[in-house]
Backbone as CSV, one residue per row, in Angstrom:
resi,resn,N_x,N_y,N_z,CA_x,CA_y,CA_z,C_x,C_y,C_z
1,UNK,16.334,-6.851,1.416,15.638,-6.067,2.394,14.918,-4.926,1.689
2,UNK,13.640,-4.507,2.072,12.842,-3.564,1.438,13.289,-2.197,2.356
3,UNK,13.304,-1.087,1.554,13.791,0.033,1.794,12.690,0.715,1.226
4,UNK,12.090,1.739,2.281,10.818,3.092,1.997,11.465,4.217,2.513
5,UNK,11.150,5.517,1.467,11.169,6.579,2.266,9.839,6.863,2.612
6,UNK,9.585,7.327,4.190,8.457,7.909,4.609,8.182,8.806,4.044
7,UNK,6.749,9.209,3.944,6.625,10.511,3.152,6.688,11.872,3.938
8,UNK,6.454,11.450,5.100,6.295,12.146,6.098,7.646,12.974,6.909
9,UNK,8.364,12.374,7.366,9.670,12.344,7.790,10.952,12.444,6.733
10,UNK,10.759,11.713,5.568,12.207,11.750,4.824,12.838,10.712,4.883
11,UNK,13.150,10.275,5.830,13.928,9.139,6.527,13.769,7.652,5.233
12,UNK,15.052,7.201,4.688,14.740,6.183,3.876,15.108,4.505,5.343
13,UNK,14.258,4.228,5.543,14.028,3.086,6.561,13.977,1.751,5.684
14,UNK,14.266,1.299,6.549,14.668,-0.400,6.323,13.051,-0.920,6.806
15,UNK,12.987,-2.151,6.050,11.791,-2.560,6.481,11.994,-2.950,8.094
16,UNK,13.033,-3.308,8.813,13.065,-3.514,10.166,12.383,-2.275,11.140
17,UNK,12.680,-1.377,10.666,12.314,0.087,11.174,10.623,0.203,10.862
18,UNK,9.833,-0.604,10.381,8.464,-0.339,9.945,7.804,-1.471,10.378
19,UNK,6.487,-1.287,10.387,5.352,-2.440,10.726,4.519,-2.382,9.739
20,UNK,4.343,-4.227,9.169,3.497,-3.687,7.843,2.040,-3.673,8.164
21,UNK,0.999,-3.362,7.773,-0.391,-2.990,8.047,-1.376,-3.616,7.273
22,UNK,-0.877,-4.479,5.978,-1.698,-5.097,5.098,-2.243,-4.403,3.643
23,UNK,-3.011,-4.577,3.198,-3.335,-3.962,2.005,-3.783,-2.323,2.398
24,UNK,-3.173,-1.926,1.048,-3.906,-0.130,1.566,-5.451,-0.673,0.633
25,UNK,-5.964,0.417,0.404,-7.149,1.016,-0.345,-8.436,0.067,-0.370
26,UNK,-8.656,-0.593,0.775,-9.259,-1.506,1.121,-11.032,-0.730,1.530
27,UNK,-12.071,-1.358,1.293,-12.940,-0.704,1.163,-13.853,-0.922,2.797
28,UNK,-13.534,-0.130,3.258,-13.739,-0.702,4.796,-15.715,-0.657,4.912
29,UNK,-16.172,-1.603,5.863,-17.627,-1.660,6.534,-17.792,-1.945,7.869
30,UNK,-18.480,-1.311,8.754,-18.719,-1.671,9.981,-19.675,-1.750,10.346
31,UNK,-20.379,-1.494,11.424,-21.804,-1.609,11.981,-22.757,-0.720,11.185
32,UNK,-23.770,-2.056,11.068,-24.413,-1.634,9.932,-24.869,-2.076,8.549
33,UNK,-23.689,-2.961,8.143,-23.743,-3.260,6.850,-24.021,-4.436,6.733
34,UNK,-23.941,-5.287,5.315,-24.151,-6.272,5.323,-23.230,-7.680,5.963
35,UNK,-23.616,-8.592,5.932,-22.602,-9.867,6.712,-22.225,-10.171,5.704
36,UNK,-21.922,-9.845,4.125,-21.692,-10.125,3.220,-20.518,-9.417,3.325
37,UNK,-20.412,-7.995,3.137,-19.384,-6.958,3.007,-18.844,-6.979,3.929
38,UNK,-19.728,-7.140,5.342,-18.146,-6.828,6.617,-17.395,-8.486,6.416
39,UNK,-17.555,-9.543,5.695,-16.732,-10.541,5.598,-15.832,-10.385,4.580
40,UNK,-16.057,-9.985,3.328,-15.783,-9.474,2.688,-14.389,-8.207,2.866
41,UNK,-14.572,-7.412,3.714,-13.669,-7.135,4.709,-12.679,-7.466,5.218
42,UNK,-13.070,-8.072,6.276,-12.563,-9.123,6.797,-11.845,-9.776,6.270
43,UNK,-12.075,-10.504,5.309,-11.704,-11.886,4.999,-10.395,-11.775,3.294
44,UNK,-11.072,-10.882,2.447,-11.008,-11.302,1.680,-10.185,-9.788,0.673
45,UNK,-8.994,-10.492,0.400,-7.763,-9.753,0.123,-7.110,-10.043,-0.514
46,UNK,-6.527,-8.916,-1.702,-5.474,-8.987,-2.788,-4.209,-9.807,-2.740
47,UNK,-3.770,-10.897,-3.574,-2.773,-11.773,-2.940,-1.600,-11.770,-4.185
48,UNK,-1.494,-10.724,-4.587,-0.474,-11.025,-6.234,0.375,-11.092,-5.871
49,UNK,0.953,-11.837,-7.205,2.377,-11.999,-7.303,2.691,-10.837,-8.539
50,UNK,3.180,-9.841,-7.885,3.554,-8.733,-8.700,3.215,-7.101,-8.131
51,UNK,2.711,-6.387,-8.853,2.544,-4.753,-7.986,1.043,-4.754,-6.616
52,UNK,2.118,-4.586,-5.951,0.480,-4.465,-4.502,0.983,-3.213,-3.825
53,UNK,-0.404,-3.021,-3.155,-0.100,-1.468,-2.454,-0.335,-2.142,-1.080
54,UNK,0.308,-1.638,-0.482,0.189,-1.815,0.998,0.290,-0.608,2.021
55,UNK,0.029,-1.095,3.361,0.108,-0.179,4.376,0.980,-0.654,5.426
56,UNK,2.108,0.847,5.736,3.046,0.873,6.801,3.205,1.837,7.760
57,UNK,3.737,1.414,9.116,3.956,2.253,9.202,5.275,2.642,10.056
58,UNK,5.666,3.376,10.437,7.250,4.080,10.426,6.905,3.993,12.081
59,UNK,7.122,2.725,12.723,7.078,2.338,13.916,8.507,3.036,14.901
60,UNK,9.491,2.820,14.227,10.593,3.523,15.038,11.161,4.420,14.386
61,UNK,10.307,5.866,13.643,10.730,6.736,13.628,9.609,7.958,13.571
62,UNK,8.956,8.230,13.329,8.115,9.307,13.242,6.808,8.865,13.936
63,UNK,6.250,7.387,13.567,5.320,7.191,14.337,4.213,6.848,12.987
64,UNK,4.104,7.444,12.284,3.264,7.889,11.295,2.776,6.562,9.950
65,UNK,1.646,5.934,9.681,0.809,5.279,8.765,1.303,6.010,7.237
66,UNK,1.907,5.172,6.468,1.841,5.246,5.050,1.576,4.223,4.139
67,UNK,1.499,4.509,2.680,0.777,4.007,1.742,2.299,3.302,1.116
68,UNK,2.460,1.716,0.771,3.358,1.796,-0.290,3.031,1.069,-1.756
69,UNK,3.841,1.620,-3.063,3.264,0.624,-3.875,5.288,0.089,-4.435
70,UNK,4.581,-1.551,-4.380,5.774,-2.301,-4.586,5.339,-4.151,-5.543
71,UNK,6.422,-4.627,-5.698,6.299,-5.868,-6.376,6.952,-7.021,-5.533
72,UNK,6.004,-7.964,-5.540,6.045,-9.009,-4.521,6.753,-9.913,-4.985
73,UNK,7.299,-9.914,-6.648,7.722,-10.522,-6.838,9.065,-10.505,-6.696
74,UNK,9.336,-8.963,-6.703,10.683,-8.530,-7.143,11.743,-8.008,-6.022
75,UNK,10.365,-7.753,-5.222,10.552,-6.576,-4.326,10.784,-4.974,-4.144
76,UNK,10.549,-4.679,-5.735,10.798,-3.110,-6.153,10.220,-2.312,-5.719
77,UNK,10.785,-1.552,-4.946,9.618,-0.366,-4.633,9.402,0.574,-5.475
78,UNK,7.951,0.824,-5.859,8.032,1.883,-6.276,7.734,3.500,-6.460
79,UNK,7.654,3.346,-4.833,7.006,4.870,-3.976,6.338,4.465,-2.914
80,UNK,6.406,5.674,-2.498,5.284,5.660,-1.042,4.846,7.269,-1.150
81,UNK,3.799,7.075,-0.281,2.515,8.162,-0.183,1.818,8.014,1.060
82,UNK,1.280,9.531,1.690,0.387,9.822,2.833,-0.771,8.725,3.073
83,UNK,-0.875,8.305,4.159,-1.853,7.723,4.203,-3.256,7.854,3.553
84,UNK,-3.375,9.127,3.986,-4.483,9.891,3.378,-5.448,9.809,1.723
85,UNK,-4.444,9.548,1.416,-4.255,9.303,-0.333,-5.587,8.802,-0.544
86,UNK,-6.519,8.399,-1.621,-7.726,7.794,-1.446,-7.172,6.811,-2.890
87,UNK,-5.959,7.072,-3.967,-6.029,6.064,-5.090,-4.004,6.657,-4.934
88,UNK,-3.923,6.025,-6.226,-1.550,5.827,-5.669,-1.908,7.291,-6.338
89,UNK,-0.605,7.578,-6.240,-0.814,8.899,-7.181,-0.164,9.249,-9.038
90,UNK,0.003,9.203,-8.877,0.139,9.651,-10.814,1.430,9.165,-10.920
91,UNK,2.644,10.291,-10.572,3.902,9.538,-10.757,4.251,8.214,-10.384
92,UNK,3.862,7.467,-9.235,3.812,6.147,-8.596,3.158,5.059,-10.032
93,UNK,2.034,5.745,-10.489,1.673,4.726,-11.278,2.283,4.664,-13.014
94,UNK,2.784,5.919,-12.949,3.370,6.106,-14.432,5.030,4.807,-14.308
95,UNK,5.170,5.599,-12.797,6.611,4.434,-12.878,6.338,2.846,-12.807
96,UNK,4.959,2.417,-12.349,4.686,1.172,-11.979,4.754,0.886,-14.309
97,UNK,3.741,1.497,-14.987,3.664,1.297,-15.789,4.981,1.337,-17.037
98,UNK,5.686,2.415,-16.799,6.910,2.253,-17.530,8.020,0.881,-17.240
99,UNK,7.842,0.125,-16.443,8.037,-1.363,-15.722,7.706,-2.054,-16.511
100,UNK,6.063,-2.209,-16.479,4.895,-3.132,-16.732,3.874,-2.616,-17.597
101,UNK,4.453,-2.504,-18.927,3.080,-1.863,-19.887,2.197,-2.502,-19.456
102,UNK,1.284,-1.968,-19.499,-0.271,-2.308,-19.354,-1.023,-2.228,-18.225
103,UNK,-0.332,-1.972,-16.981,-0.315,-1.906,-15.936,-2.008,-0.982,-15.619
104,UNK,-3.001,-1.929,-14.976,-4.212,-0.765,-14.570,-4.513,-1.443,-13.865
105,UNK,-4.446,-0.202,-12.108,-4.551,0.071,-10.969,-6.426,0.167,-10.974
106,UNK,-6.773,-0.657,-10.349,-8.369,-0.673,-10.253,-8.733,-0.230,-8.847
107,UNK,-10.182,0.524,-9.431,-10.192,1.558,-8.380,-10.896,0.730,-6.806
108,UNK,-9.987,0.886,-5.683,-10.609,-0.452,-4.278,-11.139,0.296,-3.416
109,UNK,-11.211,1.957,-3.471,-11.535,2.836,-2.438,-12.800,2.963,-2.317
């Protein structure tokens, strides 16, 4: 079972306690743009087997959208962060990398 602390609240929650939201840092398009990019959008999304960031959120407790970064393979978490965030943040990625030398987070925002 995957276990997050919200960043928001504190609260270390069970993934039962959360709703997942899909990839974070996703480069959003709407009216307006091309039928290329809003499919693109749409359609077309990070699928590893290994470190992904995703989006949750803390459905039965605070209410509140967060950022997590974890391994799909492993299931490790290895932090969570404000929604807000626009890239993971420093410590999140130093620990992803002390894991996984070589580890580089490409920029999706």
């Amino acid at each position: 079972m995957l276990i997050f602390e919200c960043p928001y609240c504190g609260v270390m929650a069970e993934e039962t306690e959360l709703t997942a939201g899909g990839e974070a840092h996703v480069k959003r398009f709407g009216p307006g743009s091309s039928d290329e990019d809003f499919e693109t959008y749409l359609f077309h999304r990070e699928n590893p087997k290994g470190v992904h960031f995703e989006r949750w959120r803390h459905a039965n407790g605070c209410g509140k959208w967060f950022l997590a970064a974890r391994c799909t393979n492993t299931l490790e978490v290895f932090g969570t962060y404000p929604a807000q965030t626009t890239r993971p943040p420093e410590p999140i990625l130093e620990a992803i990398r002390a894991k996984r030398p070589g580890f580089q987070w490409r920029d999706l925002a």
